[in-house]
C-alpha angles and dihedrals in degrees: 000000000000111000100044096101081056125115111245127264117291115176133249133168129205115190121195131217085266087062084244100160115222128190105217133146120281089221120346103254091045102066129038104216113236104202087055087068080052093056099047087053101056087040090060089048092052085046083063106041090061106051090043082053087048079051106060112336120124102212095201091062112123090240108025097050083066087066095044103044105359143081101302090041092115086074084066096039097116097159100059086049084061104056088034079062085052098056087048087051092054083052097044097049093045095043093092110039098035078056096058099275112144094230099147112020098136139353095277094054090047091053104056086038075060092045094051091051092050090049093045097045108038107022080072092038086053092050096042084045089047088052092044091053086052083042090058095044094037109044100040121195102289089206135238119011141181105258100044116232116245134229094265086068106058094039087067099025106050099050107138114245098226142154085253094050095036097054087041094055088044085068088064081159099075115022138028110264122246104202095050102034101190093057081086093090081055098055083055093039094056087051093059092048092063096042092053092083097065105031095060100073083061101052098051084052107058132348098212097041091059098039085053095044094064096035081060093041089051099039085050090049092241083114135025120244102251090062068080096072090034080064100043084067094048085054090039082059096048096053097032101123094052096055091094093055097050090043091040082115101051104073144114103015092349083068087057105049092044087049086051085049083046098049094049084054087056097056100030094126092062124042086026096068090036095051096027121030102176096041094062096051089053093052087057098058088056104041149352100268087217084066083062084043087065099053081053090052100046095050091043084056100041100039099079088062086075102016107079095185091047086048101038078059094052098037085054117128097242087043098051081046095059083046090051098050089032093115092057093045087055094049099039109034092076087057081055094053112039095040126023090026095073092053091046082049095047085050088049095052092054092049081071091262102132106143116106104210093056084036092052090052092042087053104045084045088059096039094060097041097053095043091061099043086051091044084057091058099045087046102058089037097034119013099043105047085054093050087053092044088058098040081055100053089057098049086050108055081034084065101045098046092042099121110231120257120237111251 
């Protein structure tokens, strides 16, 4: 979703002192990073895997609940992925013009940069809420499974599609949608994107003045908070090629134990108010834990830079492809849930398979298999066509407002 308007990979190598060597980009409108496309996809897995959790999935099972709140509770955070979605999109949205790209050099460039995202955002959001409103009609609730499903459920799944929520989730601009309950990210995502333009300037001036700047315009209500994280990947861009040298140091078996610290920020919310109680409710009263989110965030996104294992994962060909078809995943995962999970459960049930904890696995298995097979689809018929449509649009307006050259 949010590195397709990017140039392709050229190569560039930093060595440290240490003579560790570090792939990095040469300038940031001249190399598409591989292991970013990585990322997006495990984010959209986790994505998944969290909603299909919210689905069935009893969190006080012995095993389960390892994967809810234990130690394995990072896998169902769909939330930090989220926001983890949100710091590649700062980066995403400043790679180009922090790199020398005349985005938004006057208003007509910024208006069709406006248009494309537009294009490339809710063209995709219209179809998948199109598909969800044919879900709901078509694959009508089968009745009673084993597992139950839980409130959660029923609070997403059982929305009416009427005149009144169908004309709410078209304004995807103003408010969160209702039919199709993830857009939401989107909704938060377009914002920033008209708020880019201005905030840019800011941000190649001075670090802490823009860092200060949206911690004041979310604590005073006039931004969310997560325009916070939006901004943590404009800064990541900024800085981008002096993150080896301030991470020459973290490398071979170092990488790993900083990606395990990492790893324990990104799911903090979970396995901290499960294993310690008071300690969570301390932390609260010093800080906000998705600040320390953040922190988790920002190392799991810097650290393949000097970690080549980690990188060599990310930068595999199945996970890149997750990352390329992410957007769709995102969009389409939640169709697969609420509305043909329920029938493959039912015939699961009547296949002798009745116990919730081996039903529970069977069923998030499917869930993310099938997202992604139908994310595949929408992508190639939905998604891509949007992306060159928008890729279009630029290259057009770049060629009509190119200033001849003297001859």
């Amino acid at each position: 979703m949010l590195f397709d308007l990017l140039p392709d990979t050229l190569s560039g190598v930093v060595r440290d002192s240490n003579q560790v060597v570090v792939e990095t980009p040469m300038a940031p409108r001249q190399q598409r990073v591989l292991f970013l496309d990585g990322l997006r996809g495990v984010a959209a897995v986790i994505v998944v895997l969290n909603h299909a959790f919210l689905g069935y999935a009893d969190p006080e099972h012995r095993v389960l609940g390892l994967f809810w709140s234990g130690p394995f509770s990072f896998l169902t955070e769909g939330d930090a992925a989220v926001l983890l979605f949100f710091v590649l999109s700062g980066i995403a949205l400043s790679w180009g013009p922090m790199g020398g790209a005349d985005c938004f050099r006057s208003a007509g460039s910024i208006a069709v940069w406006f248009l494309a995202r537009v294009v490339r955002i809710y063209l995709p959001y219209l179809a998948a809420l199109a598909l969800t409103c044919v879900a709901h009609e078509r694959f009508r609730d089968p009745g009673a499974t084993v597992p139950p499903r839980t409130p959660w459920f029923g609070l997403h799944g059982e929305v009416a599609v009427d005149h009144q929520n169908v004309l709410h989730d078209l304004n995807l601009f103003s408010d969160y949608p209702r039919l199709l309950g993830q857009g939401w990210s989107l909704t938060e995502e377009l914002r920033f994107s008209f708020l880019l333009p201005l905030m840019l300037p800011l941000a190649v001036r001075t670090t802490g003045g823009f860092l200060v700047t949206l911690f004041c315009a979310a604590l005073c209500g006039a931004m969310t908070q997560f325009v916070l994280f939006f901004g943590v990947g404009v800064l990541v861009t900024k800085h981008w090629n002096s993150i080896p040298g301030v991470l020459r140091h973290v490398s071979g078996w170092r990488s790993w134990v900083v990606l395990v610290f990492a790893v324990g920020l990104f799911s903090i919310r979970r396995w901290l108010p499960w294993y310690f109680p008071d300690a969570s409710h301390e932390l609260k009263r010093v800080c906000r834990p998705e600040y320390l989110v953040a922190v988790g965030v920002l190392l799991i996104l810097v650290l393949p830079i000097v970690s080549s294992g980690l990188r060599r994962f990310l930068e595999s060909g199945m996970v890149r492809y997750l990352g390329q078809v992410s957007f769709s995943i995102y969009l389409i995962h939640m169709v697969v849930l609420l509305y043909v999970s329920p029938w493959v459960v039912v015939r699961l049930n009547a296949m002798g398979l009745a116990e919730p904890a081996p039903v529970t696995v069977a069923i998030t298995l499917f869930v993310v298999l099938a997202s992604c097979a139908t994310a595949s689809v929408f992508n190639r018929l939905v998604e891509a066509p949007c992306t060159n449509a928008a890729r279009w649009l630029l290259r057009w307006f770049e060629k009509r407002s190119a200033v001849p050259q003297p001859k």
